[in-house]
ChimeraX commands (.cxc) that place a marker at each C-alpha (Angstrom):
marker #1 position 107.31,110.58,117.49 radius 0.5
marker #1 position 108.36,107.59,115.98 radius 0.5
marker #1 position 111.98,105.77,116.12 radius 0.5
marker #1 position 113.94,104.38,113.41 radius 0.5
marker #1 position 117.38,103.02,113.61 radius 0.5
marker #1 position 120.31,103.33,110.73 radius 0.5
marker #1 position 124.00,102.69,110.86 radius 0.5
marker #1 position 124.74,106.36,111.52 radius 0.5
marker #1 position 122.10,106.84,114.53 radius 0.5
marker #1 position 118.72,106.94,114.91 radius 0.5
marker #1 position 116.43,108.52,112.71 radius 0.5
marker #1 position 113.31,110.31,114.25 radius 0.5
marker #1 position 110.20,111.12,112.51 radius 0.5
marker #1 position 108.42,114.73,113.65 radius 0.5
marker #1 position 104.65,114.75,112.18 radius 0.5
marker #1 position 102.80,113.96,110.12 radius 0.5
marker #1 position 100.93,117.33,111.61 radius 0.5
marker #1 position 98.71,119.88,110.49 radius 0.5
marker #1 position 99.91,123.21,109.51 radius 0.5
marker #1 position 97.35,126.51,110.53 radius 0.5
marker #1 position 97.50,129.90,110.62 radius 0.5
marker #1 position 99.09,129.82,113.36 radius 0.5
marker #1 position 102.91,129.39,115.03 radius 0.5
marker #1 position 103.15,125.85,115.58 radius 0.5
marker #1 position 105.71,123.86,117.16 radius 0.5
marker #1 position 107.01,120.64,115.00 radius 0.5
marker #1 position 109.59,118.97,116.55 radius 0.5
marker #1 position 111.98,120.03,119.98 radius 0.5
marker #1 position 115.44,118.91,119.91 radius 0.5
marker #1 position 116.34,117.08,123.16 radius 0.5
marker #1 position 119.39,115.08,124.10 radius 0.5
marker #1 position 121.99,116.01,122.15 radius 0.5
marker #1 position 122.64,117.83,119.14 radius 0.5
marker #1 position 120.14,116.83,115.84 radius 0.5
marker #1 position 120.02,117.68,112.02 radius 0.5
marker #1 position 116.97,117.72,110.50 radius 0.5
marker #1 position 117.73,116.07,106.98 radius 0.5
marker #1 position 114.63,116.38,105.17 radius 0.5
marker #1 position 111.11,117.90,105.22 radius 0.5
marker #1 position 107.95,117.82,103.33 radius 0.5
marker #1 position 105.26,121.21,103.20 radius 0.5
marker #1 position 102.05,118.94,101.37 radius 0.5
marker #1 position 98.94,121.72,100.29 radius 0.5
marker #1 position 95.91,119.86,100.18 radius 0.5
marker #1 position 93.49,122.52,98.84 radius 0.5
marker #1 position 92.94,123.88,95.47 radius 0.5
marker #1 position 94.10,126.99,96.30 radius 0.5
marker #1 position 98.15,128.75,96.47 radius 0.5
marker #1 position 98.62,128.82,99.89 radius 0.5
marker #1 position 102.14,130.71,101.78 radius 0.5
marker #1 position 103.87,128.89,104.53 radius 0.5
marker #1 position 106.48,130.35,107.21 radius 0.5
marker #1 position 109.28,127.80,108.55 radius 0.5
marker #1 position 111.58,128.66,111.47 radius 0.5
marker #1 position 114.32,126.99,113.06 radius 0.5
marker #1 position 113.91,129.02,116.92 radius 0.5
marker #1 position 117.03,128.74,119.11 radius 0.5
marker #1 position 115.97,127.55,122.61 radius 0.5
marker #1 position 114.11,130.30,124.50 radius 0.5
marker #1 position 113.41,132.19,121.55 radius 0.5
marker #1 position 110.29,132.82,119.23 radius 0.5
marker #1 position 109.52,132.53,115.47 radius 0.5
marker #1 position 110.62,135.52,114.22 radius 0.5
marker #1 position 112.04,136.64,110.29 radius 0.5
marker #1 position 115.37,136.25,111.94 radius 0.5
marker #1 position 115.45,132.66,112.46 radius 0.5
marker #1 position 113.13,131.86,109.24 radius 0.5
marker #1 position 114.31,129.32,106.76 radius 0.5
marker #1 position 111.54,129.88,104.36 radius 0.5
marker #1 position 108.90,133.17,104.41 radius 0.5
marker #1 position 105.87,133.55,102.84 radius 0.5
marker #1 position 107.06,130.54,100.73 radius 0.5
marker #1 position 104.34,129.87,98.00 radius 0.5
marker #1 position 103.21,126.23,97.81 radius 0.5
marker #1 position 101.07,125.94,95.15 radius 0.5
marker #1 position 97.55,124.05,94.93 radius 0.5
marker #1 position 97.86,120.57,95.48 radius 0.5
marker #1 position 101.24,120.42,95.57 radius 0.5
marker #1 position 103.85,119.16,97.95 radius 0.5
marker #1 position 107.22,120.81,98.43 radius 0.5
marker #1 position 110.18,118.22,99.95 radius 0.5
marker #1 position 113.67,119.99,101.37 radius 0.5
marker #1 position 116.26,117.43,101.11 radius 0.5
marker #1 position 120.11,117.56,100.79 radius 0.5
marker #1 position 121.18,119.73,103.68 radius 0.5
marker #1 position 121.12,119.74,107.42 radius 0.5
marker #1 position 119.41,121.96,109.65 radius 0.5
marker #1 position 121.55,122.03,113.28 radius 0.5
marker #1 position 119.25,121.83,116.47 radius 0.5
marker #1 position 120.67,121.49,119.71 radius 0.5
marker #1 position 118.69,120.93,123.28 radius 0.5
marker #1 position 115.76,122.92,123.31 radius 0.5
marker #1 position 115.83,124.18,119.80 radius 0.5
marker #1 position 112.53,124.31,117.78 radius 0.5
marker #1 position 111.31,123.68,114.25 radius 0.5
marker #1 position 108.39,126.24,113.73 radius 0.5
marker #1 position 105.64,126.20,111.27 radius 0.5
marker #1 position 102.99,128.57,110.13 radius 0.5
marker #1 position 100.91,128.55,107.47 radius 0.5
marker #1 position 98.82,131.34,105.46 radius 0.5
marker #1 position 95.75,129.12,106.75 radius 0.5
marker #1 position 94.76,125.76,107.04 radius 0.5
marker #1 position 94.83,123.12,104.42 radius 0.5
marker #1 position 99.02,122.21,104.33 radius 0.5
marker #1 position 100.68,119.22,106.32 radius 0.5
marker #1 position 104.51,118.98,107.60 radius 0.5
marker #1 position 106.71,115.83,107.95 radius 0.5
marker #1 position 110.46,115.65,108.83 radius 0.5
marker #1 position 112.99,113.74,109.46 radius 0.5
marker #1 position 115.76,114.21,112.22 radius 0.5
marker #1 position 118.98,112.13,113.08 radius 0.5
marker #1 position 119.96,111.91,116.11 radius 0.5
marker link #1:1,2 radius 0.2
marker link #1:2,3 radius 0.2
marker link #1:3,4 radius 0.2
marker link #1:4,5 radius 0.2
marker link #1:5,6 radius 0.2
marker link #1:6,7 radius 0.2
marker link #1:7,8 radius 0.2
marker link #1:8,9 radius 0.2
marker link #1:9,10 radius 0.2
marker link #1:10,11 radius 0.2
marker link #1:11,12 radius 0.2
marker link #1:12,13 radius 0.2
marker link #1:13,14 radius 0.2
marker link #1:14,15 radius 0.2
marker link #1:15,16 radius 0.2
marker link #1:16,17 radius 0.2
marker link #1:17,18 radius 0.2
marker link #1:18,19 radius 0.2
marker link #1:19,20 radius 0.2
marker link #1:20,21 radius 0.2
marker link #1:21,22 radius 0.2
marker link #1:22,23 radius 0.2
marker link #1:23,24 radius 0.2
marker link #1:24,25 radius 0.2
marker link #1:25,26 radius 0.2
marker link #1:26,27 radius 0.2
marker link #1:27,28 radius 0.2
marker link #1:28,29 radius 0.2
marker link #1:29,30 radius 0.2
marker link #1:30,31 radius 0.2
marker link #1:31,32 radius 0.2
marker link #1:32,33 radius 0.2
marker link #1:33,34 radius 0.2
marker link #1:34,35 radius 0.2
marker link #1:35,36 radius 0.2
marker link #1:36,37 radius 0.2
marker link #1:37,38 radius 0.2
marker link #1:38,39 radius 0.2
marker link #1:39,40 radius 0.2
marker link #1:40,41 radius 0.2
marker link #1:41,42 radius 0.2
marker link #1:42,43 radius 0.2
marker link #1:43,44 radius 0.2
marker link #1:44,45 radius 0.2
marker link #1:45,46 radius 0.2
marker link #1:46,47 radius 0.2
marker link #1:47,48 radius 0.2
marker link #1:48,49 radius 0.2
marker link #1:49,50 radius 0.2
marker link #1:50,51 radius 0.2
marker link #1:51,52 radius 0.2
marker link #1:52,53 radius 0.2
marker link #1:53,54 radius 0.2
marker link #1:54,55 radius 0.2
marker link #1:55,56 radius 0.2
marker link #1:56,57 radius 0.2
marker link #1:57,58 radius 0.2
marker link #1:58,59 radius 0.2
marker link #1:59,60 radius 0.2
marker link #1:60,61 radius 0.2
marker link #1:61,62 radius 0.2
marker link #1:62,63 radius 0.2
marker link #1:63,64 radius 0.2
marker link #1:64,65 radius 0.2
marker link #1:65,66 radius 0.2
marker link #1:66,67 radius 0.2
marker link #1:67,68 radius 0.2
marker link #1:68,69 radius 0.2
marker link #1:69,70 radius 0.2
marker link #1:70,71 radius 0.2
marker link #1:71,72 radius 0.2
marker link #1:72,73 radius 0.2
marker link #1:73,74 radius 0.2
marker link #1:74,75 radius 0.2
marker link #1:75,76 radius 0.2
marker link #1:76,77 radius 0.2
marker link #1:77,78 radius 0.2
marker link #1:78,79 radius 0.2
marker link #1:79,80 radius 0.2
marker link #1:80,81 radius 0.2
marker link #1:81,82 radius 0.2
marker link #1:82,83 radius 0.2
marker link #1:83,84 radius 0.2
marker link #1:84,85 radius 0.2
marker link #1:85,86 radius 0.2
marker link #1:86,87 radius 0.2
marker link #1:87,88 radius 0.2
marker link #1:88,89 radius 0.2
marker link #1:89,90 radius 0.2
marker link #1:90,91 radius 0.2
marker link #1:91,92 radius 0.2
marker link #1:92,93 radius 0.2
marker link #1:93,94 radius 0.2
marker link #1:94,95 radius 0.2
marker link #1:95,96 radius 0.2
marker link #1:96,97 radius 0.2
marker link #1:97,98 radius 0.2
marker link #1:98,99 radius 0.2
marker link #1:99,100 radius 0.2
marker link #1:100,101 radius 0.2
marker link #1:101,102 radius 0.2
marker link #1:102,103 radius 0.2
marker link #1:103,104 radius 0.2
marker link #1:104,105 radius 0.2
marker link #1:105,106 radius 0.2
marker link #1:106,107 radius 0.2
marker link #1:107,108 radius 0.2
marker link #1:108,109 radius 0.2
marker link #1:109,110 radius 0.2
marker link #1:110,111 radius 0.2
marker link #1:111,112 radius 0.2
view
């Protein structure tokens, strides 16, 4: 994870990292409380592919009721960028990703 500093705090950057058909972990909150300010969903294939992002309290699992986006349709070669609102994570919170299959990448940003 990389480090960047602003006047407000410190920014950290979670990926670039490749989403599969699979639940995969993105970024854990640790030390403090953390808003995830913006994130970017990029499909690389020529194909529509469906992505599922969660936001898991700490212990829990990706499930539809902690899911931000389901089945969310990102087209072919197309990137989708959230920006403009804050997702809360506190210790041991996760962002989750899965994607319909492989082919997508994820990016975000989180102030800490």
């Amino acid at each position: 994870m990389t480090l960047y500093t602003k006047e407000s705090g410190t920014l950290l950057r979670a990926g670039p990292t490749a989403i599969t058909g699979s639940v995969v972990t993105m970024f854990t909150a640790s030390g403090g409380p953390q808003n995830m300010t913006s994130f970017t969903i990029c499909n690389t294939t020529g194909g529509d592919l469906t992505v599922r992002f969660h936001l898991v309290p700490s212990g829990d699992s990706a499930t539809t009721a902690n899911a931000i986006l389901y089945d969310f349709k990102i087209i072919l070669n197309n990137t989708y960028i959230f920006s403009g609102a804050e997702l809360a994570l506190f210790d041991g919170d996760t962002i989750q990703v899965q994607g319909s299959t492989t082919g997508m990448t994820f990016q975000g940003m989180v102030e800490k």
